[in-house]
FIMAR-249789 format. One record per residue: x, y, z of N, C-alpha, C, O in turn; residue in three letters. Coordinates in steps of 0.1 Angstrom, whole numbers, plus 5000, padded with zeros to 4 digits. Example, Ala and Ser with C-alpha at 12.3 -4.5 7.8 and 13.67 -1.06 7.14 Angstrom:
2
513249435078512349555078513249675078514249675085ALA
512849785071513749895071512950005079513450115080SER
This chain:
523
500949885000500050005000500950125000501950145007UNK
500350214991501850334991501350454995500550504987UNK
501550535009500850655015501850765008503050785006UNK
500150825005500451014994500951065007500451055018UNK
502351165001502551265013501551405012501051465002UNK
501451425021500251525025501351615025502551615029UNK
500451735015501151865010500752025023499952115020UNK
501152025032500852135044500652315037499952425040UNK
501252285029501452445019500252485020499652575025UNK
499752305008498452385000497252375008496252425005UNK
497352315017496252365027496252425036495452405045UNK
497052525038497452635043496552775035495852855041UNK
496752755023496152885013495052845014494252935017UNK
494452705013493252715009492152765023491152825019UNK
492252755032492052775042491752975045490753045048UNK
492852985042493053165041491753195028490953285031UNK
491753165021491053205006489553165016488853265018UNK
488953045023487653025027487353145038486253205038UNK
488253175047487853295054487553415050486753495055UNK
488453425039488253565029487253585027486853695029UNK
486353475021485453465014484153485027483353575027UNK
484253405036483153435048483053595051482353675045UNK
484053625062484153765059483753845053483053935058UNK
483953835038483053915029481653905025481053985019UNK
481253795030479853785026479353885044478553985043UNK
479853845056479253905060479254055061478254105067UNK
480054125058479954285052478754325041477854405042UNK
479154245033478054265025476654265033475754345031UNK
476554175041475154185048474754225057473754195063UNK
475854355062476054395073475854545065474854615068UNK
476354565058476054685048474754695041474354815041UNK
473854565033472954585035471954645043471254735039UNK
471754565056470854595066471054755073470054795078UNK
472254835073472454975074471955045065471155135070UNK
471955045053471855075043469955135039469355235034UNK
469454975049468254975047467255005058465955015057UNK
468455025070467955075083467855255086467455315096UNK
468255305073468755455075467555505069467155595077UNK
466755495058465855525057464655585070464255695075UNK
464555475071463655405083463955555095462955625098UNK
464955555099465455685105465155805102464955895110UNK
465155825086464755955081463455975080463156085078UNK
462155865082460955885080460555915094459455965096UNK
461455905106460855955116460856125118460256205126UNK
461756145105461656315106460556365097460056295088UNK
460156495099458556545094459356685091460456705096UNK
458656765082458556905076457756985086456856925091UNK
457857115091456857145097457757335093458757375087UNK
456557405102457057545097456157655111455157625118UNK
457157765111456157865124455257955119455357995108UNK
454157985127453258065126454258165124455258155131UNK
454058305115454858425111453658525109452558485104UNK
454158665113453258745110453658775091454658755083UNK
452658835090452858855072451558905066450558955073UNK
451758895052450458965045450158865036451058815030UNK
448658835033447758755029446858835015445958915019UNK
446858815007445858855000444758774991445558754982UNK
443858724988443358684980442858734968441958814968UNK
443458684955442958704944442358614930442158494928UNK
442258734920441558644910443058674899443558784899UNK
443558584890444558614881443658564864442758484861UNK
444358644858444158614843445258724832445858824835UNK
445258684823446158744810445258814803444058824803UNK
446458874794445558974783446859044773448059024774UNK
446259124764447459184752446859284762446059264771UNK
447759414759447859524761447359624748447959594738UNK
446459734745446059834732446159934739446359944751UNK
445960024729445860154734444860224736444060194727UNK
444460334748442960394747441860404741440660404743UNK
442760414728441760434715442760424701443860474700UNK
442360354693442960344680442660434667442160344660UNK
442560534659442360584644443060494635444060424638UNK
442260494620443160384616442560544601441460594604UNK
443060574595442960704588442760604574443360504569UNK
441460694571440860674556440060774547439660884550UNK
440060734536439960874526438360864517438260784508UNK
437560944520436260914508436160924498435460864490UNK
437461044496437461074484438961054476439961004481UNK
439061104461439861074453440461244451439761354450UNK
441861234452442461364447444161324455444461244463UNK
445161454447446361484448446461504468445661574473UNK
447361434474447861474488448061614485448661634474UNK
447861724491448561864496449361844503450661864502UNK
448461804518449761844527449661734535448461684537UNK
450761664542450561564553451861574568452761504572UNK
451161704572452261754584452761654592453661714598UNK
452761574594453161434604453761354598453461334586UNK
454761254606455561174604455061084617454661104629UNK
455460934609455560874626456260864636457460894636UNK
455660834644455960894659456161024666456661064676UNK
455361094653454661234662454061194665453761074663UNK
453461294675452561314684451661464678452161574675UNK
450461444678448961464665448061464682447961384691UNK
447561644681446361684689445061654680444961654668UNK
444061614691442861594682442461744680442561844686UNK
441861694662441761814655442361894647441961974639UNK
443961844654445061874641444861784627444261674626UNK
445461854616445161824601446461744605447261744614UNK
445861664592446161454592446861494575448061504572UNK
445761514566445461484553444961624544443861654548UNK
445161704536444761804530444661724518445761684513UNK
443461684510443661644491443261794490442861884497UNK
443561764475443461904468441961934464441161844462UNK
441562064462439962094463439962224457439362334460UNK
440862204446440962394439439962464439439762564445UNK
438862394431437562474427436862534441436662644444UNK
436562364449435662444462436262564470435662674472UNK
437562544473438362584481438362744475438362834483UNK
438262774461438262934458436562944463436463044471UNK
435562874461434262924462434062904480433162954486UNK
434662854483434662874501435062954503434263024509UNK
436063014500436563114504435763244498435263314507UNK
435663264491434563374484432863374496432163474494UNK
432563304501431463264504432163264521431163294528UNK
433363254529433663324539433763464539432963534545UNK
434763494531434663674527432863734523432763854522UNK
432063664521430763694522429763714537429163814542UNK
429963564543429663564556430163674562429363754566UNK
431663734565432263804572431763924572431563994582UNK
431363984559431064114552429864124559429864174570UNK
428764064555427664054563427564064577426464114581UNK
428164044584428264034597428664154603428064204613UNK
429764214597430564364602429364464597429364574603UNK
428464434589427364514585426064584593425464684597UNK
426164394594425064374609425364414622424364434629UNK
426564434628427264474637427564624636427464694645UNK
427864654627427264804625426464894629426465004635UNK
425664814623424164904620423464854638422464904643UNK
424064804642422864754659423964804664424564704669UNK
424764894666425664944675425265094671425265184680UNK
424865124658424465254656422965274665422465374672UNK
422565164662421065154672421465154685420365144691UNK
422265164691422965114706422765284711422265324721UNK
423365354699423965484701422365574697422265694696UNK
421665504696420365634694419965654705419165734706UNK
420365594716419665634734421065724741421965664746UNK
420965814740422365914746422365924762421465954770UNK
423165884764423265884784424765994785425566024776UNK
424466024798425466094804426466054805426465964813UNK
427866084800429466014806430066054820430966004827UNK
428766224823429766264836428666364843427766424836UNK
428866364859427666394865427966544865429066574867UNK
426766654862426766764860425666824859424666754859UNK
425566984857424467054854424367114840425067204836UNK
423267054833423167154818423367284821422667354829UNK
424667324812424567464811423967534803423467644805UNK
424067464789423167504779422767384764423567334756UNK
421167374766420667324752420567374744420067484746UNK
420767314730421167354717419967264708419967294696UNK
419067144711418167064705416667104715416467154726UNK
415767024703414767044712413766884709414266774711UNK
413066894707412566744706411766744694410766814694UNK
412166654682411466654670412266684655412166684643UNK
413466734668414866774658415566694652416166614659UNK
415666684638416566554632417966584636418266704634UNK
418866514639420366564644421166484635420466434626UNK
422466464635423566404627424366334639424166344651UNK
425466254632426366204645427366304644427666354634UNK
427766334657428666434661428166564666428866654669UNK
426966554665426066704667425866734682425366654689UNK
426366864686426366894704424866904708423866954702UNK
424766844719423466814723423166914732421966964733UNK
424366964740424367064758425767064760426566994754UNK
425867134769427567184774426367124791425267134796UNK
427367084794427466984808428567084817429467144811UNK
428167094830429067204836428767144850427767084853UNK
430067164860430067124872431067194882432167134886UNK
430767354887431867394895431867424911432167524918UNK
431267304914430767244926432367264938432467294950UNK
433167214927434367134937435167254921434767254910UNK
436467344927437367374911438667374918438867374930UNK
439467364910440767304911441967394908441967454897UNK
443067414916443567544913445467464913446167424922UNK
445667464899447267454897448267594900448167704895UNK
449467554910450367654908451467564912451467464919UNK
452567644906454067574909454267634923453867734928UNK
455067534928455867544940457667524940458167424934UNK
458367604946459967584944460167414946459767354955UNK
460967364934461067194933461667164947461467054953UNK
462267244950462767174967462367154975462667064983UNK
461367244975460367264985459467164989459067135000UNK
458867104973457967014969457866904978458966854980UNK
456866844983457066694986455966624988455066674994UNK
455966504985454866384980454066424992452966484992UNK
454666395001453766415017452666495014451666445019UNK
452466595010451566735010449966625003448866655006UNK
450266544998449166504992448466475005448966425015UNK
446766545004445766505011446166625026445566605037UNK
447266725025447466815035445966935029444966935022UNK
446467005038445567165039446267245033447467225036UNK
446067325026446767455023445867585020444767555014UNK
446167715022445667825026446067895014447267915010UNK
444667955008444768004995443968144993442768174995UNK
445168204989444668374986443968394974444468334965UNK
443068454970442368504960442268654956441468724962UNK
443368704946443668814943441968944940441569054943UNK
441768854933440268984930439169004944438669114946UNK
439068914952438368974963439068974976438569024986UNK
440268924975441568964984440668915002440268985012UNK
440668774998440068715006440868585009441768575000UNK
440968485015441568365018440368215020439268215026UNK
440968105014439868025015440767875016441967885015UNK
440267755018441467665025441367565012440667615003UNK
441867475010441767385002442567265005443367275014UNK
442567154999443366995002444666944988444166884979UNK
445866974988446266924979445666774976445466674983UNK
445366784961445466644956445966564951445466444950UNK
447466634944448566584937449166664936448866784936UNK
450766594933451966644931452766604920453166494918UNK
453066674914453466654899454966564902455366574913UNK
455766504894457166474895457966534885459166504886UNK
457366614874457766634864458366774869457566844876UNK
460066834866460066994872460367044859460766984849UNK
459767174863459467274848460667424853461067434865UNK
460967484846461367604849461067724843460867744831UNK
460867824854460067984856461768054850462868014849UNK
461068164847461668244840462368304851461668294861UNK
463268354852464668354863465268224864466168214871UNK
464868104858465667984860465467884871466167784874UNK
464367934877463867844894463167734883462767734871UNK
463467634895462667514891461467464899461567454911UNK
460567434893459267424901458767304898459267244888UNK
457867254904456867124905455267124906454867144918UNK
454467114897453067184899452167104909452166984909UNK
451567164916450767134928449667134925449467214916UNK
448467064929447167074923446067094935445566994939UNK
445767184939444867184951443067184949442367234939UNK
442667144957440967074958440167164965440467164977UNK
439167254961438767324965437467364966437067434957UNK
436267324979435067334978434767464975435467564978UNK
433467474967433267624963431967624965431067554959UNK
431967694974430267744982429967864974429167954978UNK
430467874964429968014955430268114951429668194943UNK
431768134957432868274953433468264945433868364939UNK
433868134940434768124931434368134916433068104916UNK
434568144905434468204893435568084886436568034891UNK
435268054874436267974866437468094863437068214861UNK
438668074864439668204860439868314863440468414859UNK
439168244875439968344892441068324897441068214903UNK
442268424898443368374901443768394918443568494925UNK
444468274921445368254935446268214938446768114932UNK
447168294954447968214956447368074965446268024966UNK
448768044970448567944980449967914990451067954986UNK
449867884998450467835009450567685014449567645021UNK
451467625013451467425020452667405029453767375025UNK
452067435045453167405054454067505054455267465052UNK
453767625055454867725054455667775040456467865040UNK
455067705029456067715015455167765009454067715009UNK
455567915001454067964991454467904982455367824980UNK
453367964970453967904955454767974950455068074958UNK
455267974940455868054929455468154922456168244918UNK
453868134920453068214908451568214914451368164925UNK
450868274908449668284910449068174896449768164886UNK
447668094899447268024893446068044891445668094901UNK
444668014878443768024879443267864884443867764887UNK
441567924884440667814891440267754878440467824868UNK
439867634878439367504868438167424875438267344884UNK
436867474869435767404876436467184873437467144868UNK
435167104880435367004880435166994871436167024864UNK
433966974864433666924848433567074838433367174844UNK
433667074827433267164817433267064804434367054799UNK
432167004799432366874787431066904782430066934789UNK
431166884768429666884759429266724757430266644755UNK
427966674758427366644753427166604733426866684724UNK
427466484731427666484716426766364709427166254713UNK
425666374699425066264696426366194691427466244689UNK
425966044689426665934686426065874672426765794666UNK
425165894669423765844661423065964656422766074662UNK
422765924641421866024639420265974637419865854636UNK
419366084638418066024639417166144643417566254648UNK
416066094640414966204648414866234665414366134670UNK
415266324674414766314687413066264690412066344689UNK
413066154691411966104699411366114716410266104722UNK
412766144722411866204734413266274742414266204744UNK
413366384744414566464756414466424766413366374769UNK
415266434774414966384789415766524799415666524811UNK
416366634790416966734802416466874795415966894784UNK
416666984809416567104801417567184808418367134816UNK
417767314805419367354812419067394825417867404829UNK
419767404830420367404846419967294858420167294870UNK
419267154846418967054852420067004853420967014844UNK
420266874872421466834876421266694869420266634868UNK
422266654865422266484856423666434864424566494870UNK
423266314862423966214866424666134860423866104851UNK
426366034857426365984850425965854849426065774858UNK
425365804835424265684832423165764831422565704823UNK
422465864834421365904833420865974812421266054804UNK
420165884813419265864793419166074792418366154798UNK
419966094786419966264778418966284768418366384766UNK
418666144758417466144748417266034743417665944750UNK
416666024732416265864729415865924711414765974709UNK
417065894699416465874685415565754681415565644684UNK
414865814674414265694663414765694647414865814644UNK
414965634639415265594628414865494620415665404621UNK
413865484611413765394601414365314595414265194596UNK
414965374588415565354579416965274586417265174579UNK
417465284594418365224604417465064611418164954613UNK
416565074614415964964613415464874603415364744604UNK
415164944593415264834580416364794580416264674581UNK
417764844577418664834572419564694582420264614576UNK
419464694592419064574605418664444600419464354599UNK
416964444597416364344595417264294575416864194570UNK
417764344571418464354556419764274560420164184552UNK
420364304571421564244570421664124577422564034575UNK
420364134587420563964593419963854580420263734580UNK
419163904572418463824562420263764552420263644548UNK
421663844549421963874541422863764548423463674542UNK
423063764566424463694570423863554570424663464571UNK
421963504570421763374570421863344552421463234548UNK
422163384547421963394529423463314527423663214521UNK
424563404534425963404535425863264540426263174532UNK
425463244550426363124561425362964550425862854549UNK
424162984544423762864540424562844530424862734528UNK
425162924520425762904506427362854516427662744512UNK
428262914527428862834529429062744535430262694535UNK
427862694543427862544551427462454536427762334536UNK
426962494527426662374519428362374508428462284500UNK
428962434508430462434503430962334516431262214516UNK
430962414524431962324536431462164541432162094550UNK
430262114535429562014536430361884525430561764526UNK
430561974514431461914504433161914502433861834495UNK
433562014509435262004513435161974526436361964529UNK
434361954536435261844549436161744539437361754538UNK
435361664535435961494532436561524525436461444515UNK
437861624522438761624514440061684528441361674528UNK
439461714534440561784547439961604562438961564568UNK
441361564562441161484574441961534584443061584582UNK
441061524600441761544607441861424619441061334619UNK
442761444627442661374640441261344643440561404635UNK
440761274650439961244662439861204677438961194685UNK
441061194677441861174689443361234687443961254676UNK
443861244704445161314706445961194709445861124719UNK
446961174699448061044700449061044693449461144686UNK
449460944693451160904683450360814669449360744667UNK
451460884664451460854651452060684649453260664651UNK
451360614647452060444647452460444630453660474628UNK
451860434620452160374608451960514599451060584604UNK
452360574587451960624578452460614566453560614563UNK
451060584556451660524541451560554531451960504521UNK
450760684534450460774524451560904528452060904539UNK
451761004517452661104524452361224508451561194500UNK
453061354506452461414506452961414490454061394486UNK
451761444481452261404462451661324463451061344453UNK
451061164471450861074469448961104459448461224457UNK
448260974453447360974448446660914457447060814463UNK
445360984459444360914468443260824462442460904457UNK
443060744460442060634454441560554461442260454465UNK
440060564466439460444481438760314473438360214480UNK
438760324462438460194454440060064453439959944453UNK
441060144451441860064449442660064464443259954467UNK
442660174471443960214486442860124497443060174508UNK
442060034497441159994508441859834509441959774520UNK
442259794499443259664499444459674506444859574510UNK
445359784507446259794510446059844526447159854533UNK
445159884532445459934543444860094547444260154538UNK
445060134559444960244557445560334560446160304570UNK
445760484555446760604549447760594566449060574566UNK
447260604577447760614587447160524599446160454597UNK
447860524612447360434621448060544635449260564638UNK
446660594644447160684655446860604668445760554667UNK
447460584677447360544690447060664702447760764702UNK
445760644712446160724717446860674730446360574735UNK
447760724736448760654743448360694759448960664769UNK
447360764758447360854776447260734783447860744794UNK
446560594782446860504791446460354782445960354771UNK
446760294786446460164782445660054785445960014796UNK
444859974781443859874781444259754781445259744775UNK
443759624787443859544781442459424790441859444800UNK
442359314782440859254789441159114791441559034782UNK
440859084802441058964809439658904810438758984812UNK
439158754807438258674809438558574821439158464824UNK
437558664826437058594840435958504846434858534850UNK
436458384846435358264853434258294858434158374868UNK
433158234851431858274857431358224874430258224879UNK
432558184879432258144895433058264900432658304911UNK
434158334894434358444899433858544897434158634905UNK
433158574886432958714884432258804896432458924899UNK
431358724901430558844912431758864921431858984920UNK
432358844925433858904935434559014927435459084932UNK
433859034913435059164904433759294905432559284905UNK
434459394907433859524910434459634900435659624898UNK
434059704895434759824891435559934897435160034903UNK
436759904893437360054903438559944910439559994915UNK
438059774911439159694917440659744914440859794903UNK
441459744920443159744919443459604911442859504914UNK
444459624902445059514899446459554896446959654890UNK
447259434902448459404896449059364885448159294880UNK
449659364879450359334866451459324865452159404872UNK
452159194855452959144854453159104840452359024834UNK
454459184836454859034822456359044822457059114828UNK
456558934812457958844810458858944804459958894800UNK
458659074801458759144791459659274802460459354798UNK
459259254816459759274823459859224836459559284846UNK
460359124837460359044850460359114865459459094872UNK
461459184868461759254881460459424882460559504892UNK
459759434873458859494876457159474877456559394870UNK
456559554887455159534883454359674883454859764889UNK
453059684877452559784872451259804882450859704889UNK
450659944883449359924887448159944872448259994861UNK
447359894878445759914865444559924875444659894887UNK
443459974871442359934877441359914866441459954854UNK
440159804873439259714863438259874859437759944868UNK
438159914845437459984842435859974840434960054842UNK
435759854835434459834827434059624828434859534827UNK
432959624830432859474831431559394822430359384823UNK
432159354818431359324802429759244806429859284818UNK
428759194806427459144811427459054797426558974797UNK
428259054784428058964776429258874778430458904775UNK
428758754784429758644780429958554774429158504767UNK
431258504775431658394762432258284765433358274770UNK
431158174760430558014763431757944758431657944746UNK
432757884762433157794751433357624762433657624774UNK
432957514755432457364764431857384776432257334786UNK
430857474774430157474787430557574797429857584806UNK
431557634797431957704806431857884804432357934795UNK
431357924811431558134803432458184812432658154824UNK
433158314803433858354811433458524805432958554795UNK
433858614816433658754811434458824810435258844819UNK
434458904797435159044797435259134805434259204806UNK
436659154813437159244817438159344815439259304812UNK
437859504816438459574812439659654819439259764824UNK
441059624821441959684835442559854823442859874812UNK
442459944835442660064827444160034831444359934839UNK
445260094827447060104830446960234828446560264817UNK
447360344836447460494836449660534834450460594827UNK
449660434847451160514844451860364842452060294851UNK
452260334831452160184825453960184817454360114808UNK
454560304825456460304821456860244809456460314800UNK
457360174806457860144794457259984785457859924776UNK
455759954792454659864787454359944770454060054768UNK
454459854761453359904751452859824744453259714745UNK
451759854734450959834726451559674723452759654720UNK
450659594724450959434719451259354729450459264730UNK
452259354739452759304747451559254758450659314764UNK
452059094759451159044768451659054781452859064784UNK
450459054791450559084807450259004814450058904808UNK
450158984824449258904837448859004844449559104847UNK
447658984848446359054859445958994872445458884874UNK
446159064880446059024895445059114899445459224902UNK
443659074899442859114911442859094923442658984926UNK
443059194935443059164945441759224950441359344949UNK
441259094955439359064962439759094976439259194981UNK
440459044982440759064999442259105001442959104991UNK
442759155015443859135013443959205035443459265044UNK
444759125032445059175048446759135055447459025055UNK
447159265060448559285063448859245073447959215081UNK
450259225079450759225093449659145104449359205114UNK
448958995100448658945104449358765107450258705101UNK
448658735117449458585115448858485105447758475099UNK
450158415104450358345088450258185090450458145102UNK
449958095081451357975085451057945067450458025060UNK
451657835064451857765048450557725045450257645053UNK
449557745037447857655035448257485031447357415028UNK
449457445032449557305028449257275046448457175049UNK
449557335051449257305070448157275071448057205082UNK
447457285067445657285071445657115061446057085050UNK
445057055076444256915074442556975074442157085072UNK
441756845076440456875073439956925084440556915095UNK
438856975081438057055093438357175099437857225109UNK
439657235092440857355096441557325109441657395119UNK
441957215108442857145122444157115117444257055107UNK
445357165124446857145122446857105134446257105144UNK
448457045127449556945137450557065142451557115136UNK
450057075156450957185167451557105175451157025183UNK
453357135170454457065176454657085189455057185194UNK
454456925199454057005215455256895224455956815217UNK
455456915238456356855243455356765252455856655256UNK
454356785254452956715260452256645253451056615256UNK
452956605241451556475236452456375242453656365244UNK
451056265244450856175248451456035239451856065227UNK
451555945241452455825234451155735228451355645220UNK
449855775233448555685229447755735217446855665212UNK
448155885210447255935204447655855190448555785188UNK
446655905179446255875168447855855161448655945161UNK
447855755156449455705147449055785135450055765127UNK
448255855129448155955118448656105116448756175106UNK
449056125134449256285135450956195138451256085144UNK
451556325130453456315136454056295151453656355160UNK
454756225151455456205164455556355173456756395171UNK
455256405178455756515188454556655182454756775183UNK
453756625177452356705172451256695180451156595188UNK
450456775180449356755188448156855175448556935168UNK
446856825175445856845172445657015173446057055184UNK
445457055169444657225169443957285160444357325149UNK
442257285167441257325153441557475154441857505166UNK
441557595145442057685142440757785133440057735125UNK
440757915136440357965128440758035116441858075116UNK
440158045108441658115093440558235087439358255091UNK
441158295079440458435067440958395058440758285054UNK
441858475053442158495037442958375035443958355043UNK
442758285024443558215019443958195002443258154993UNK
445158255004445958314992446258154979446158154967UNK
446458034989446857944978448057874987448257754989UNK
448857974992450258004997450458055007451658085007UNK
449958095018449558105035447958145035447258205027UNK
447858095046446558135053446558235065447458225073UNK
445658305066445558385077444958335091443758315090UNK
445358295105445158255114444458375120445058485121UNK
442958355125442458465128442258415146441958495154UNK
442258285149442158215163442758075163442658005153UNK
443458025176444257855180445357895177446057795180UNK
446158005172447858005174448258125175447658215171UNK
449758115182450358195183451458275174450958305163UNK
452058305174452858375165454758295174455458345183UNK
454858165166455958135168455557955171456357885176UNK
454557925169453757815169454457725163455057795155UNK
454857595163455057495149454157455144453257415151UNK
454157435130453557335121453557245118454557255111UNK
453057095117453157015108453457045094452657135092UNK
454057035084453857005069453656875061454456785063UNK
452556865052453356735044454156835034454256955033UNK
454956715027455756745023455456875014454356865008UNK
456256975010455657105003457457134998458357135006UNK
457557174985458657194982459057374982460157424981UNK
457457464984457757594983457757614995457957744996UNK
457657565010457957615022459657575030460057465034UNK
460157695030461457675032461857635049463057605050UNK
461057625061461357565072461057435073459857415071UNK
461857335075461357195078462257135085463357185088UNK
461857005089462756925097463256965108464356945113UNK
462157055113462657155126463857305128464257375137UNK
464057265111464857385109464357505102463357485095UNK
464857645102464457785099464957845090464657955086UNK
């Protein structure tokens, strides 16, 4: 029998290689079960968030283009040569400013002949009832007839003296005084005045002081003084005096100047039909001096209003036929498009394919109309605030308010929605075409308590993170949560307003929500 020597080497390695192999299998299964135990760890953690004070608003959102106030889109009735077309685009065109002048030779001389008609007529008519104005003569200044020159029945002319009007109630006595002497002050002083023919003294009030100096013969310079002087009856027109003001006489001796001395003068000629004064009667001014009649001045009246309606129909029925050759504005705006310009041919049979001559925007504010769900519409009001928003400018937003709210709506699968109209007043660098977003805000309330609306379970009850729950309650609410039914207001989508059950610093439950940034007990 022949014994194999046993090889010690190789079962040495082989031995090492079977442990290798144990070992590794148990890592692997040791790594497994960690692997799958870590999860498990992380589902015991929950999202949750604090009550915060904040602002809530609720709204209604929708889109829309943006237009302008009002649009002109410029068209022509008629056929003829451009004249004139003062505008370019992107002026800016007042309503009422000329657009379009075609040419209108013929009318245009017979309009004009037929204004110079109307006008003539009118200066005629205006004439002749101003001469009628002037047949009733009133007084310009209060006085006493000193003497009539008419009597009643008298045909007169214009310019013909009626009476000398006289008033030397109050007369007035100029004399120079040495310029040095002179001084503003004196106005409304006393001064004491001699009267050479009855060599008597009487007082009087300066009333003015001249600034202008004159010079008297010896070369003195003087300043004329004008004194006010009641006349109880002594005085005479071109009665001469001195005078005296504060110790300074005058220079010269001066005569007296009643207050009034002025005639009376027809304005009109005509028959006197009735006088109303006789001489040394006192008149007043406004008081009626006489009253003409004139026929012939009255036909001539009834002739010229007949002549300016004769005038104005020949040229409203011209100007009835050259409007539609003159376009103008109808509104105040910018100039968007113009395609006609000035030489061009006007033709509305063939230029209505192409478009039309111009296109005006009025820009003072902007429009645009949002359709609104017929479950919301009774929540929209007129006059609402809205927000606005487009991509066109991201970092900004606009204000509008809802102008107008349409009562015809539009059905499409069953559903209607309504036209709404948001006005944009100061709308910065928004224009014409550009689409928006519209934010109605229905409610809105500030600096109140908040928390995330994903917070709210049913019945308005959240999970309030507490150190007192119990280990027996409901396996549905989170580990370390407790129950709290809650009152709320506005709810935006994106917090709710807590109006009762929390405080301000509260925790929340969350499920999971990827737009609320506190979770896992962190801030």
């Amino acid at each position: 029998m022949k014994i194999k020597k046993i090889n010690w080497k190789q079962i040495k390695y082989k031995k090492i290689i079977k442990w290798v192999l144990i070992i590794g299998v148990i890592a692997f299964v040791a790594f497994s079960f960690l692997k799958k135990s870590k999860p498990e760890e992380e589902t015991n953690e929950v999202m949750s968030s604090k009550a915060v004070i904040g602002n809530v608003e609720s709204v209604i959102s929708g889109t829309g283009t943006l237009s302008p106030a009002s649009q002109y889109d410029v068209k022509s009735l008629v056929k003829g040569t451009v004249l004139k077309a003062p505008f370019e685009e992107g002026d800016t065109v007042k309503k009422g400013s000329l657009l379009y002048q075609i040419s209108t030779n013929d009318i245009a001389n017979s309009i004009k002949t037929s204004e110079l008609g109307v006008k003539k007529a009118k200066e005629d008519y205006n004439n002749y009832v101003e001469k009628k104005s002037k047949l009733t003569l009133a007084s310009k200044e209060t006085g006493y007839i000193k003497k009539l020159y008419v009597s009643k029945g008298d045909t007169v002319a214009t310019g013909k003296t009626i009476a000398d009007i006289y008033d030397d109630t109050t007369m007035y006595l100029d004399l120079a005084f040495p310029s040095g002497e002179v001084k503003k002050s004196w106005v409304g002083k006393k001064a004491s005045i001699s009267m050479d023919a009855i060599g008597e003294e009487t007082m009087g009030v300066v009333s003015s002081v001249s600034n202008l100096e004159e010079v008297m013969d010896g070369g003195i310079l003087t300043k004329k003084v004008t004194i006010k002087v009641k006349n109880i009856g002594g005085i005479k027109v071109g009665d001469s005096a001195e005078a005296t003001i504060g110790g300074v006489s005058s220079s010269s001796t001066g005569t007296f100047r009643a207050k009034l001395e002025s005639k009376l003068i027809a304005e009109s000629e005509g028959t006197i039909k009735s006088l109303s004064i006789k001489e040394g009667q006192l008149v007043h001014k406004g008081d009626t001096i006489l009253t003409l009649s004139s026929k012939d001045l009255e036909n001539q009246i009834d002739s010229a209003k007949l002549s300016i309606e004769e005038a104005q129909l020949a040229l409203e029925t011209q100007k009835d036929q050259r409007d539609q050759y003159t376009i103008q504005s109808p509104i105040s705006g910018q100039v968007i498009t113009k395609t006609k310009k000035q030489g061009d041919t006007i033709d509305p049979t063939t230029d209505s394919a192409a478009g039309p001559m111009a296109t005006i925007y009025d820009l003072s504010y902007l429009t645009f109309q949002m359709n609104i769900d017929e479950l919301q519409i009774s929540s929209v009001k007129v006059g609402q605030q809205v927000t606005i928003t487009t991509e066109d400018f991201p970092n900004n937003t606009f204000d509008g308010v809802i102008e107008r709210i349409s009562l015809k709506g539009n059905t499409t699968n069953g559903v209607t929605a309504y036209p709404v109209v948001v006005k944009v007043e100061k709308y910065g660098k928004l224009l014409p075409g550009m689409n928006v977003n519209g934010k109605i805000i229905i409610e809105k309330a500030n600096n109140v308590l908040t928390i995330p609306s994903s917070a709210l379970q049913k019945d308005n009850i959240v999970y309030v993170k507490s150190d007192k729950v119990t280990k027996n309650q409901d396996s549905s609410i989170p580990k370390g949560f407790k129950p709290v039914t809650i009152t709320i207001g506005i709810n935006d989508g994106t917090n709710v307003q807590i109006k009762d059950g929390l405080k301000e610093g509260d925790e929340v439950y969350i499920p999971f929500d990827d737009t609320v940034t506190s979770y896992y007990g962190e801030e």
